[in-house]
PASEBA-1860 file (N, C-alpha, C; in nm, 3 decimals):
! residues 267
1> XXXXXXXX> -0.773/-2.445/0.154/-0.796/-2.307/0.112/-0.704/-2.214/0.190 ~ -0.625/-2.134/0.148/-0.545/-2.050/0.154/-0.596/-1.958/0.291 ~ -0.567/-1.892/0.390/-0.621/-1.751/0.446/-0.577/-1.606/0.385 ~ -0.659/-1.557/0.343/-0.670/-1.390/0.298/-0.517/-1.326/0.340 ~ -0.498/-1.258/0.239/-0.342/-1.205/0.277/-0.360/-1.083/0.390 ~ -0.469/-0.999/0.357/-0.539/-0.899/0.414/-0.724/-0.965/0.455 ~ -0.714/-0.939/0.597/-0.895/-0.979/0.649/-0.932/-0.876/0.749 ~ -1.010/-0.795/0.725/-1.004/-0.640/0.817/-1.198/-0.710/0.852
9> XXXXXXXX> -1.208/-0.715/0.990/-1.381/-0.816/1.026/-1.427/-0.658/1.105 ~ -1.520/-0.602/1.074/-1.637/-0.534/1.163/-1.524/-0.380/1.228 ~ -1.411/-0.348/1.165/-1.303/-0.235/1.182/-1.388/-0.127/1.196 ~ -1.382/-0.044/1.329/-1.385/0.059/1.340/-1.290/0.188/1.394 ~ -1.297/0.301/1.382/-1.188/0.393/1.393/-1.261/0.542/1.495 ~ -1.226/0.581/1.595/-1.299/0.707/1.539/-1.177/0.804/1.659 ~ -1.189/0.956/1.585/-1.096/1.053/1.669/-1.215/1.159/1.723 ~ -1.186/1.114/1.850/-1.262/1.189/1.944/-1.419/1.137/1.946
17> XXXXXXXX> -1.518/1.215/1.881/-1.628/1.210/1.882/-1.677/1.205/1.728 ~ -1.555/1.224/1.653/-1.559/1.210/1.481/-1.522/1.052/1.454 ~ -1.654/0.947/1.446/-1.613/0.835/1.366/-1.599/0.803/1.201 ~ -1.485/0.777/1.195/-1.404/0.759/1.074/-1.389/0.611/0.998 ~ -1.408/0.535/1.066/-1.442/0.396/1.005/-1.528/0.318/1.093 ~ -1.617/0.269/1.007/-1.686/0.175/1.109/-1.759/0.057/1.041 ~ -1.716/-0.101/1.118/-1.807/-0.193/1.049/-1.738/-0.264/0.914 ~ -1.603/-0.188/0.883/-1.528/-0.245/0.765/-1.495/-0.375/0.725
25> XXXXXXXX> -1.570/-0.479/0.628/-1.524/-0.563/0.600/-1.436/-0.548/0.484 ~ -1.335/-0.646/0.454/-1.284/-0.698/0.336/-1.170/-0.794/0.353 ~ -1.120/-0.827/0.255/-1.077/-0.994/0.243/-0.970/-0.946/0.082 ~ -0.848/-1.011/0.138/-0.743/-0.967/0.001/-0.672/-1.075/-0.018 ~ -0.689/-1.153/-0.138/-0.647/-1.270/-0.147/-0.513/-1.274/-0.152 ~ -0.397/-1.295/-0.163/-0.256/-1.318/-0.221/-0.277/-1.280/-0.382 ~ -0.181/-1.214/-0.376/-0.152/-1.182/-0.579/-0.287/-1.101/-0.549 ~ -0.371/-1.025/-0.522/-0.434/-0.958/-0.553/-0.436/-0.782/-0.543
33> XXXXXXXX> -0.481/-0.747/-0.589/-0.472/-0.573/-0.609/-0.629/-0.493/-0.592 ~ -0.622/-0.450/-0.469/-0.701/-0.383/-0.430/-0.682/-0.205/-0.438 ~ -0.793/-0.147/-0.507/-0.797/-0.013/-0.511/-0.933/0.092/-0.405 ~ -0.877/0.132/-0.313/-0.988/0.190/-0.219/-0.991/0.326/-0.326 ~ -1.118/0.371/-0.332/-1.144/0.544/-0.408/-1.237/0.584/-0.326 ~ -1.194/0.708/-0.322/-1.307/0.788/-0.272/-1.290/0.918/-0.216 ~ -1.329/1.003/-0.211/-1.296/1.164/-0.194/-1.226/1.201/-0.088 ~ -1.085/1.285/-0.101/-1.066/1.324/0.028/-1.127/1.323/0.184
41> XXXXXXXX> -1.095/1.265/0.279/-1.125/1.320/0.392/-1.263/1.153/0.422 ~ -1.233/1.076/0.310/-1.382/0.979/0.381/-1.279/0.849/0.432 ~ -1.176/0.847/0.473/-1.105/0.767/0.546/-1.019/0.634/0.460 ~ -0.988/0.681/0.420/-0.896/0.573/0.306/-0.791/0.608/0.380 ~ -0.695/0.663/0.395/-0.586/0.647/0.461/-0.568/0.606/0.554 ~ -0.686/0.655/0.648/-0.682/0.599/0.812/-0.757/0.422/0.817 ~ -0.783/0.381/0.731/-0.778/0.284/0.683/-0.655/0.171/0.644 ~ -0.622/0.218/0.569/-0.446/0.161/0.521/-0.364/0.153/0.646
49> XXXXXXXX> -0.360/0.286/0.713/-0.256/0.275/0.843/-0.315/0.186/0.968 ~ -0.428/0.176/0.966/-0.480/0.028/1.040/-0.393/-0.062/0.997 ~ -0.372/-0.106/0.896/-0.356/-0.214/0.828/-0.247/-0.293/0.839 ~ -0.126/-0.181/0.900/0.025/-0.179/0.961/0.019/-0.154/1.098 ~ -0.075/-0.097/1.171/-0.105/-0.081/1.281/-0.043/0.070/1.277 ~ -0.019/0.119/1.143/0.031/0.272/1.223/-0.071/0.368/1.313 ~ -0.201/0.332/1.266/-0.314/0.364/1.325/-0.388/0.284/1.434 ~ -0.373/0.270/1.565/-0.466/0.163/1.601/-0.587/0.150/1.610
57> XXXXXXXX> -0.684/0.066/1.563/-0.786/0.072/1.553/-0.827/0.024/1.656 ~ -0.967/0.088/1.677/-1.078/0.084/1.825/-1.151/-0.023/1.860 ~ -1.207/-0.084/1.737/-1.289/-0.229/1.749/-1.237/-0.327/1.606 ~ -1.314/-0.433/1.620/-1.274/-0.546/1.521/-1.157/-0.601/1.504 ~ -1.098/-0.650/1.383/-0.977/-0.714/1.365/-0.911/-0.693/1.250 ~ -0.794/-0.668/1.247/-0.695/-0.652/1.102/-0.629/-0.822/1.102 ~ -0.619/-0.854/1.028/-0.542/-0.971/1.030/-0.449/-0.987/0.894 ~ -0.298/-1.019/0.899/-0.264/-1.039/0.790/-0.213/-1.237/0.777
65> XXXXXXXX> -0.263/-1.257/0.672/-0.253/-1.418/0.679/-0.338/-1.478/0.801 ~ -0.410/-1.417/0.855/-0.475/-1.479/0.946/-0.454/-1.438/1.151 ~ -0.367/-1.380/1.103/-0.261/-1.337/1.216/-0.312/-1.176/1.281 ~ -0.375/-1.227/1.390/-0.400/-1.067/1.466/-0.289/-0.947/1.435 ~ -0.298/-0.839/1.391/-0.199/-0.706/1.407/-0.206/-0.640/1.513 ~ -0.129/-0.576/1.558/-0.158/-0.471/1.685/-0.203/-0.543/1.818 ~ -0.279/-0.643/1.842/-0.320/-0.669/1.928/-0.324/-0.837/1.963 ~ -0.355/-0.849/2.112/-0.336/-1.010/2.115/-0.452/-1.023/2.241
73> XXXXXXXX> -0.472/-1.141/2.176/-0.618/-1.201/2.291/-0.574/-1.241/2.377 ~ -0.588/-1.235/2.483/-0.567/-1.368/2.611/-0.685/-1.469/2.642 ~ -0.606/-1.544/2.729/-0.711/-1.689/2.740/-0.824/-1.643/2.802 ~ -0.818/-1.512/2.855/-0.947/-1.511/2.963/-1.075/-1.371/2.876 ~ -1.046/-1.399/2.759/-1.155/-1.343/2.640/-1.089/-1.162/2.627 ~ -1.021/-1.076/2.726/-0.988/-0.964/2.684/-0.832/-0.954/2.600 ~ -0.840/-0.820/2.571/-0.745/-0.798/2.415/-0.640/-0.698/2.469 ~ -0.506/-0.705/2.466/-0.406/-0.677/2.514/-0.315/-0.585/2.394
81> XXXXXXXX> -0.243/-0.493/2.395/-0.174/-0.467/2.289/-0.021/-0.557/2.261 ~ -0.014/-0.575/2.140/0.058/-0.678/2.102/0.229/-0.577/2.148 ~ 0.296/-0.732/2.172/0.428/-0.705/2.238/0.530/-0.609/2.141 ~ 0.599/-0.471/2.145/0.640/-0.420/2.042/0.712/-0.486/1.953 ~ 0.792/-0.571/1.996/0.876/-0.650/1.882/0.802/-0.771/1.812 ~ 0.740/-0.819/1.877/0.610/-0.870/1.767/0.534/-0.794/1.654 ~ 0.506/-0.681/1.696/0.464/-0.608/1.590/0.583/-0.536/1.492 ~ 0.679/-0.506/1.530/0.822/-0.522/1.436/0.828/-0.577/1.361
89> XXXXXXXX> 0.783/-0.715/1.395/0.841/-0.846/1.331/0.717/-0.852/1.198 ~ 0.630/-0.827/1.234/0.465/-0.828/1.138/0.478/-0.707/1.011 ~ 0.582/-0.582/1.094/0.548/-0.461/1.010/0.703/-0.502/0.882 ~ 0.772/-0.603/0.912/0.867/-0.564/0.811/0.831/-0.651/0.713 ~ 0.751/-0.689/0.730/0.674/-0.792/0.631/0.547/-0.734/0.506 ~ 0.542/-0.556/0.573/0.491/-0.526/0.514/0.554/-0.377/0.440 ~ 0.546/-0.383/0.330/0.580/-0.237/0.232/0.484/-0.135/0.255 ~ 0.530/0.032/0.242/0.390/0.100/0.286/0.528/0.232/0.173
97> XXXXXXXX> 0.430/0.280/0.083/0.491/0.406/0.047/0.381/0.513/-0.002 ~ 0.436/0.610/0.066/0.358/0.722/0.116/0.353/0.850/0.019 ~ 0.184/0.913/0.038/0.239/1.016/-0.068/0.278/1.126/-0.075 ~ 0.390/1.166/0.000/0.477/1.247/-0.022/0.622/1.231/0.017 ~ 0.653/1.081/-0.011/0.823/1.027/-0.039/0.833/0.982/0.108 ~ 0.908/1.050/0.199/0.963/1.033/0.312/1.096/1.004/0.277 ~ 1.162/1.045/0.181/1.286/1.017/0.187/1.355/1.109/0.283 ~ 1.483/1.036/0.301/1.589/1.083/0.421/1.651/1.174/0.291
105> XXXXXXXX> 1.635/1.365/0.325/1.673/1.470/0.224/1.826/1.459/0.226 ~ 1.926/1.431/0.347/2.057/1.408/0.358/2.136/1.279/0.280 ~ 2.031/1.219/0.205/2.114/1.090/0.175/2.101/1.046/0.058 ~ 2.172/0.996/-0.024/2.161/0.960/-0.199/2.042/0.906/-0.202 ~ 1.972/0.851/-0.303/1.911/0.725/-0.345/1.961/0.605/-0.252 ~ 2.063/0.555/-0.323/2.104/0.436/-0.294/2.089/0.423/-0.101 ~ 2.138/0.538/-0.082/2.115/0.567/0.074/2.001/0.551/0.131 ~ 1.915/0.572/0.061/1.779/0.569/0.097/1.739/0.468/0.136
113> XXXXXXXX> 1.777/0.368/0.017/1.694/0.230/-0.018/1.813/0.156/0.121 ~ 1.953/0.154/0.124/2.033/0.093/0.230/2.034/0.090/0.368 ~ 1.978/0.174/0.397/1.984/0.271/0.527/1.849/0.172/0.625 ~ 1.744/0.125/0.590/1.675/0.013/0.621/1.729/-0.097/0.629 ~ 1.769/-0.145/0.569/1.857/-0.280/0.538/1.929/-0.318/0.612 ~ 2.008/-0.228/0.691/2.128/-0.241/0.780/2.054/-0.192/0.887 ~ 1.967/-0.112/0.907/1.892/-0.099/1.068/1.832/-0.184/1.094 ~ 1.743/-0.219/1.055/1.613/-0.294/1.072/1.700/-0.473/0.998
121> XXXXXXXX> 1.682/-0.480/0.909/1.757/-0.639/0.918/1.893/-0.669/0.926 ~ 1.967/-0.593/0.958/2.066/-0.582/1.014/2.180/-0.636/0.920 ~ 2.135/-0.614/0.810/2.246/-0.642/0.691/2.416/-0.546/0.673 ~ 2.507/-0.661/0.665/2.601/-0.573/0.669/2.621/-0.429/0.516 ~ 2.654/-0.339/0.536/2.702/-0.223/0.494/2.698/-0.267/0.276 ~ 2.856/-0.396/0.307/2.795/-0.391/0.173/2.665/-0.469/0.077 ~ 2.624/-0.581/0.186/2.485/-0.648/0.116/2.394/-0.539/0.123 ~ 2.369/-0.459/0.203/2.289/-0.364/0.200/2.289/-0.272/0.040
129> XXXXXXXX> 2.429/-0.246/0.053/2.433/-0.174/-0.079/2.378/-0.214/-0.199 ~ 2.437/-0.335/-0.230/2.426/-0.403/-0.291/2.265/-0.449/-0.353 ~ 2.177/-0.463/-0.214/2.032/-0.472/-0.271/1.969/-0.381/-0.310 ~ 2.019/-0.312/-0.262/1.978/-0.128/-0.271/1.978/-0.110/-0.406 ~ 2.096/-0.122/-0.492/2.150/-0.085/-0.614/2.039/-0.182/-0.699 ~ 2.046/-0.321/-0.679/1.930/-0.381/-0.727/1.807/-0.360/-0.766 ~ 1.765/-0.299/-0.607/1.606/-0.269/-0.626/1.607/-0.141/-0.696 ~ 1.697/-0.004/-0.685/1.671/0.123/-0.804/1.700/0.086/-0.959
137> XXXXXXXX> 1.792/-0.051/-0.951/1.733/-0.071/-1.127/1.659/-0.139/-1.119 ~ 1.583/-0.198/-1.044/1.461/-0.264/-1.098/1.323/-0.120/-1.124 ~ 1.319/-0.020/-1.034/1.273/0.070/-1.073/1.285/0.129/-1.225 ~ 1.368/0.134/-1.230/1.457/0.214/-1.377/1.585/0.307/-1.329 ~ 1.602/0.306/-1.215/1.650/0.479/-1.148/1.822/0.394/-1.115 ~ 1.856/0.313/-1.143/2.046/0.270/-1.146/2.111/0.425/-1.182 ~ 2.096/0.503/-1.254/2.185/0.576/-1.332/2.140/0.715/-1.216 ~ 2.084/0.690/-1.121/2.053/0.798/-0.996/2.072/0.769/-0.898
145> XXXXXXXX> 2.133/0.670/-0.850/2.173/0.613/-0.754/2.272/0.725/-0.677 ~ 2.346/0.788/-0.689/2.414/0.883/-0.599/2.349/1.015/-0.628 ~ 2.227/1.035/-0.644/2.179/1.129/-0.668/2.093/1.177/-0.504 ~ 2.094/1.302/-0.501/2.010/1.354/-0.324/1.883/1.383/-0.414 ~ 1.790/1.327/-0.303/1.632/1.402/-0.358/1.572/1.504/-0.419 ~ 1.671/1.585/-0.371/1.648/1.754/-0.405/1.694/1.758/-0.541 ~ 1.758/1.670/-0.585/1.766/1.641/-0.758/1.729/1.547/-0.815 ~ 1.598/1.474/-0.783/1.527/1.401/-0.817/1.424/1.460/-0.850
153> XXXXXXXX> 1.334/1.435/-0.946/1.172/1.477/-1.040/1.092/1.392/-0.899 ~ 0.976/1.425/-0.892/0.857/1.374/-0.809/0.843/1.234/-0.823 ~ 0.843/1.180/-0.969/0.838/1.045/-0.978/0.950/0.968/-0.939 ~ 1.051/1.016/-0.966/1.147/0.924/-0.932/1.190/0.956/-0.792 ~ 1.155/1.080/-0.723/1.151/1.046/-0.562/1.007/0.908/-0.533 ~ 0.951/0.885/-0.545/0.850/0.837/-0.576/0.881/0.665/-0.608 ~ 1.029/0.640/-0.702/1.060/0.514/-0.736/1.147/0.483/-0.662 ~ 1.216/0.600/-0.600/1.279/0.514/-0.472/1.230/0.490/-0.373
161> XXXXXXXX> 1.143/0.561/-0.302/1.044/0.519/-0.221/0.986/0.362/-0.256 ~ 0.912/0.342/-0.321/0.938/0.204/-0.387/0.999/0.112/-0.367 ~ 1.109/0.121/-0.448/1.238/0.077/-0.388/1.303/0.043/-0.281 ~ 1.286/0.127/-0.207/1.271/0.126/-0.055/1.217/0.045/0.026 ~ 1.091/0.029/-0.027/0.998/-0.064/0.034/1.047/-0.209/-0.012 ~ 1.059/-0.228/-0.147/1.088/-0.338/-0.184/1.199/-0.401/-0.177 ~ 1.316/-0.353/-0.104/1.439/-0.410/-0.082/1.389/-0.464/0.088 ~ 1.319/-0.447/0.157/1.279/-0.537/0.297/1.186/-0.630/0.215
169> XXXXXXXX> 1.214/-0.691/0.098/1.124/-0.815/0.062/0.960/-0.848/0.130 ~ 0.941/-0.718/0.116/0.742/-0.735/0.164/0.667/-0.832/0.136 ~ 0.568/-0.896/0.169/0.497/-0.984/0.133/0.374/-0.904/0.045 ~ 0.375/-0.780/0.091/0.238/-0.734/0.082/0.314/-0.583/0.055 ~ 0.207/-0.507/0.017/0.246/-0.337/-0.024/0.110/-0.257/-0.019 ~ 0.150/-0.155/0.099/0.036/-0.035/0.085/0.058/0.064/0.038 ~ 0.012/0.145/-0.116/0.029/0.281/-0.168/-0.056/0.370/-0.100 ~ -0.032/0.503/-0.034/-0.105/0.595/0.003/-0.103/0.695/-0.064
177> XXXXXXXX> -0.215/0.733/-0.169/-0.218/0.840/-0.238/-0.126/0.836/-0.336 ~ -0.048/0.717/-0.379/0.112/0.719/-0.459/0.158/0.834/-0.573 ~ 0.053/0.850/-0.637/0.003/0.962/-0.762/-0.015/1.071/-0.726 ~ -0.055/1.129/-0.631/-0.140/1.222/-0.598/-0.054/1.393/-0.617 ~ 0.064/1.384/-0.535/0.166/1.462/-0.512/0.212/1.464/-0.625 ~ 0.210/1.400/-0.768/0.322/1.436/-0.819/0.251/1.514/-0.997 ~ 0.315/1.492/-1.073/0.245/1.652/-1.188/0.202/1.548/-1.277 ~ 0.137/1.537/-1.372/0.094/1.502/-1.464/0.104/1.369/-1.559
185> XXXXXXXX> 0.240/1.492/-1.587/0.293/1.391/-1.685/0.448/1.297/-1.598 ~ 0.398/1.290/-1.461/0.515/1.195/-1.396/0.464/1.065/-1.344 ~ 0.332/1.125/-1.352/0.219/0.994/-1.304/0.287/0.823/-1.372 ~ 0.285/0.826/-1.510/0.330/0.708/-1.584/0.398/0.624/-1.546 ~ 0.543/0.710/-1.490/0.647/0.644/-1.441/0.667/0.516/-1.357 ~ 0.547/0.608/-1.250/0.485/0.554/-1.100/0.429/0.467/-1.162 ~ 0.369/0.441/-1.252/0.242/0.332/-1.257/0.304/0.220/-1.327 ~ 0.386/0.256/-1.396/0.497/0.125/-1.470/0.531/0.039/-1.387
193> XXXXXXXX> 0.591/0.113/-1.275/0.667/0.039/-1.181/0.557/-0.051/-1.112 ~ 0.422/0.020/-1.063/0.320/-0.061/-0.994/0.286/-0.174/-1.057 ~ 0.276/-0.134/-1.201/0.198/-0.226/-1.294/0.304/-0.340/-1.267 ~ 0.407/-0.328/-1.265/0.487/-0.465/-1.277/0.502/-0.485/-1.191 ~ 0.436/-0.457/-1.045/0.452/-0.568/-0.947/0.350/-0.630/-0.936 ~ 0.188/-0.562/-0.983/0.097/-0.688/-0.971/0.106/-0.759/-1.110 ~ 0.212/-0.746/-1.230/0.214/-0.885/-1.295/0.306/-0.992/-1.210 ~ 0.381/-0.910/-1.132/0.414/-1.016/-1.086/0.396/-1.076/-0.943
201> XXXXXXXX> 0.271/-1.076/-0.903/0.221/-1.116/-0.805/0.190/-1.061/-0.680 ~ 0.240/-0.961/-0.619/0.268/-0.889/-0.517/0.135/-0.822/-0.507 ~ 0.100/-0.873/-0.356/-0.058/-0.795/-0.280/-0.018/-0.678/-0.270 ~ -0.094/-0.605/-0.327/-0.094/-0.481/-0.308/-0.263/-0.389/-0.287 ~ -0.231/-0.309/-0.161/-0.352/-0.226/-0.135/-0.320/-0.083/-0.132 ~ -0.418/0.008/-0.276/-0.371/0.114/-0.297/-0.540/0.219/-0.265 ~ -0.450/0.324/-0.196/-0.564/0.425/-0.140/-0.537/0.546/-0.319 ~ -0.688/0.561/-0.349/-0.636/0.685/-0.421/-0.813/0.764/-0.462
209> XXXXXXXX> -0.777/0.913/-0.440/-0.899/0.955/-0.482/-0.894/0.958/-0.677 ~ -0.844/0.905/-0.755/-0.870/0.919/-0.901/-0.964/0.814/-0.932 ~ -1.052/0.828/-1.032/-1.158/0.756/-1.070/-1.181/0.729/-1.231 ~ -1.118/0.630/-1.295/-1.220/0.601/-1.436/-1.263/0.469/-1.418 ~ -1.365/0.508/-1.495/-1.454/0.383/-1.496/-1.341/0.254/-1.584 ~ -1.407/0.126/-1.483/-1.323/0.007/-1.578/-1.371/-0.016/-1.688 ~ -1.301/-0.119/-1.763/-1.386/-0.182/-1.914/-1.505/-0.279/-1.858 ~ -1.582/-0.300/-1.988/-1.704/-0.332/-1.948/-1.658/-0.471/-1.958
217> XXXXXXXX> -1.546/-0.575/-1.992/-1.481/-0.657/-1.938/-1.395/-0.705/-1.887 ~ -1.340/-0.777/-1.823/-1.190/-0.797/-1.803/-1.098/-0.850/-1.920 ~ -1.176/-0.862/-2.076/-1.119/-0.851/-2.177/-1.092/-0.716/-2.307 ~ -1.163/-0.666/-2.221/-1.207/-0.544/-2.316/-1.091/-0.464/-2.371 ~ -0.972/-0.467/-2.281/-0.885/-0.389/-2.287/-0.731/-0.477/-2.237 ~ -0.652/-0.503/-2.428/-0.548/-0.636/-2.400/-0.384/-0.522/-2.253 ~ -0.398/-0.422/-2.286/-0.336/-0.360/-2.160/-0.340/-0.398/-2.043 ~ -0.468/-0.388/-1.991/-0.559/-0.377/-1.860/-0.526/-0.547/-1.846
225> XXXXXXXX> -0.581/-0.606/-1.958/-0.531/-0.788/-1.893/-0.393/-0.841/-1.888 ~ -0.318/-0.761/-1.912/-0.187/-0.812/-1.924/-0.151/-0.739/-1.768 ~ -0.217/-0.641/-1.764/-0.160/-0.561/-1.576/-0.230/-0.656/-1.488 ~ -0.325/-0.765/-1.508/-0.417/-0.777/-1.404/-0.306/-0.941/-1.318 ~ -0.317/-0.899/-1.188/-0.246/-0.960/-1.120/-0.344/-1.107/-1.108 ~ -0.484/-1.106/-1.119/-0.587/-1.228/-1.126/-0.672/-1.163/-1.239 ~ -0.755/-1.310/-1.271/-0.844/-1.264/-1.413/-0.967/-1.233/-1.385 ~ -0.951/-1.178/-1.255/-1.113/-1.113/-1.251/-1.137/-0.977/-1.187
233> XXXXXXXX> -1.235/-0.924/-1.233/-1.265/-0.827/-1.151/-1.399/-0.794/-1.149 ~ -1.379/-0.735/-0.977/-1.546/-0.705/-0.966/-1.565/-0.559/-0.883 ~ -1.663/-0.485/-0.841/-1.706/-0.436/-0.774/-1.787/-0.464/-0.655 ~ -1.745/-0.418/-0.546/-1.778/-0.356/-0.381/-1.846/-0.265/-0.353 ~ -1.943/-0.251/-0.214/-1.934/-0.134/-0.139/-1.866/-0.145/0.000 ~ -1.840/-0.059/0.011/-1.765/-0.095/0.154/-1.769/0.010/0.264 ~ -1.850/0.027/0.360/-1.895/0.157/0.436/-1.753/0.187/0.524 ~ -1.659/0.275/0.463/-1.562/0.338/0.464/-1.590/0.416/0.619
241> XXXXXXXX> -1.664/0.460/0.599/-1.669/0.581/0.714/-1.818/0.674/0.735 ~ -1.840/0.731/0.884/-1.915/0.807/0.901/-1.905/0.970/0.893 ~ -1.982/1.044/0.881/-1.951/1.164/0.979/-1.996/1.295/0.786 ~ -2.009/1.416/0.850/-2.017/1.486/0.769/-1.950/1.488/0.593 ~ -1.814/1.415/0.619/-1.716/1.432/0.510/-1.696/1.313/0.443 ~ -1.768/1.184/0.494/-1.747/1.086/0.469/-1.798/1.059/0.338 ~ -1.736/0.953/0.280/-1.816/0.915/0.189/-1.952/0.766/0.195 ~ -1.913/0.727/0.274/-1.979/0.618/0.355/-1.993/0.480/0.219
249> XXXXXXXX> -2.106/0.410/0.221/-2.125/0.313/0.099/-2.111/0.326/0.001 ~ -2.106/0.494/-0.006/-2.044/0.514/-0.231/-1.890/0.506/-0.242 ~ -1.830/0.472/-0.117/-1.681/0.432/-0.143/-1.691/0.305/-0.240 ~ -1.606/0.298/-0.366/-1.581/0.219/-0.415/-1.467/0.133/-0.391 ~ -1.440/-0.004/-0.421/-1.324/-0.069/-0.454/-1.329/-0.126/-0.541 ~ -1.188/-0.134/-0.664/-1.213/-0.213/-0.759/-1.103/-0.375/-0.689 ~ -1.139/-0.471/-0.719/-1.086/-0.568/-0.731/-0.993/-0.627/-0.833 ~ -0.845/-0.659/-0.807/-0.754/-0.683/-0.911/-0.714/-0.565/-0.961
257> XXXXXXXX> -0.654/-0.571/-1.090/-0.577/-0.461/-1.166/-0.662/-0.442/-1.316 ~ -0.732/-0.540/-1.331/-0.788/-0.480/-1.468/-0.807/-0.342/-1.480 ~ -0.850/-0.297/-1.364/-0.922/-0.141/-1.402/-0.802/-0.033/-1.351 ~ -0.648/-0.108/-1.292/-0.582/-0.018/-1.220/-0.500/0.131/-1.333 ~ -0.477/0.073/-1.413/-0.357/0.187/-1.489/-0.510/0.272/-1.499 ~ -0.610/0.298/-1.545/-0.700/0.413/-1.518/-0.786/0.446/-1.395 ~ -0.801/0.383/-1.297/-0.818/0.435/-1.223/-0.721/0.480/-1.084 ~ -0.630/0.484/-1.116/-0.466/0.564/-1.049/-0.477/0.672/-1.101
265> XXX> -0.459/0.644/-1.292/-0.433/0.781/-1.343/-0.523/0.889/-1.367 ~ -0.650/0.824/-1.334/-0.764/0.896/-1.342/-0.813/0.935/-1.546 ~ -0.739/0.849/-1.580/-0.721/0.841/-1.743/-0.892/0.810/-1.735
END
């Protein structure tokens, strides 16, 4: 039996005297698509950034494949923070795109997506390019490739970001809010691109406050089964968080993608 691509055991979080997660289980198989919902401010994000360690969490364990994040045990039972280039080595393994771009405003597209490539794996100048150019047509966005952000639509800042992520060959992908920032009718774009990475296999864990209800099967809807990265889906509770703003056990998650193209778009 395989280990969980994502295994988050008894996670808690809290800033200051405001606890923000506590007690979090869950378990993310490979090829699977996880959707956290739930209202502003009840800890879905600070959740996700556990997950990369951008956040460090206070108690329990993140594990990806089985593998402590952020932190390392010693033989004599206490917990040490993990060596920085160890955790380097863990984070490029993972995709994370954020919702509001982070693109570099000084630099094309193609720049965007290259500019990783050659820092971080240390690819020369033109393989860099080269994947770069790859991964914006696999988006759709080739014909924007020398284009600066500031003349890019929301979504397609949005597909290079993407892009971005997906040219360090992730094992895994965290969306934060991916939809959220952008207008209406740009939402689609974004979700094309998602949709076709959980047909094609890629773990992905997406934070988003939009909500429609799924079909009342995982056949109900031949769309929804053709997006679904596994053929099942179910429902969770998952006590997200404490505190005034929280949403605590009515946080939902849906499992898989059956229910994803509407509950992203909030369709």
């Amino acid at each position: 039996m395989s280990l969980p691509m994502i295994e988050l055991n008894g996670v808690g979080k809290s800033f200051g005297a405001h606890e923000v997660l506590r007690g979090v289980e869950l378990k993310i198989a490979k090829s699977e698509v996880v959707c956290l919902i739930g209202p502003s401010g009840s800890g879905k994000s600070t959740l996700l950034r556990c997950v990369n360690f951008l956040e460090p969490y206070d108690v329990g364990d993140v594990r990806i494949e089985g593998r402590l994040i952020g932190y390392e045990d010693a033989p004599d039972g206490t917990r040490r923070s993990m060596n920085a280039r160890k955790l380097r080595d863990m984070r490029r393994e993972i995709g994370m795109v954020f919702q509001h771009f982070n693109l570099w405003p000084h630099m094309t597209a193609i720049g965007n997506v290259a500019e990783p490539l050659r820092r971080v794996r240390g690819l020369p100048a033109n393989e860099a390019a080269d994947r770069a150019m790859a991964m914006l047509t696999r988006v759709g966005l080739a014909a924007k490739a020398h284009a600066y952000p500031s003349h890019l639509s929301g979504g397609q800042q949005q597909r290079v970001a993407i892009a971005r992520a997906l040219a360090m060959q992730p094992r895994l992908m965290l969306f934060d809010e991916p939809t959220s920032a952008l207008d209406p009718e740009l939402v689609g774009e974004v979700l094309e691109v998602m949709k076709s990475l959980a047909s094609e296999g890629m773990t992905m864990l997406i934070v988003t406050t939009r909500w429609a209800s799924p079909p009342t099967s995982p056949t109900a809807s031949p769309s929804s089964t053709k997006a679904a990265s596994s053929k099942r889906a179910r429902r969770a509770t998952s006590s997200i968080t404490a505190g005034s703003r929280g949403c605590g056990s009515s946080c939902r998650r849906i499992m898989t993608a059956t229910a994803f193209d509407g509950a992203i778009s909030g369709r």
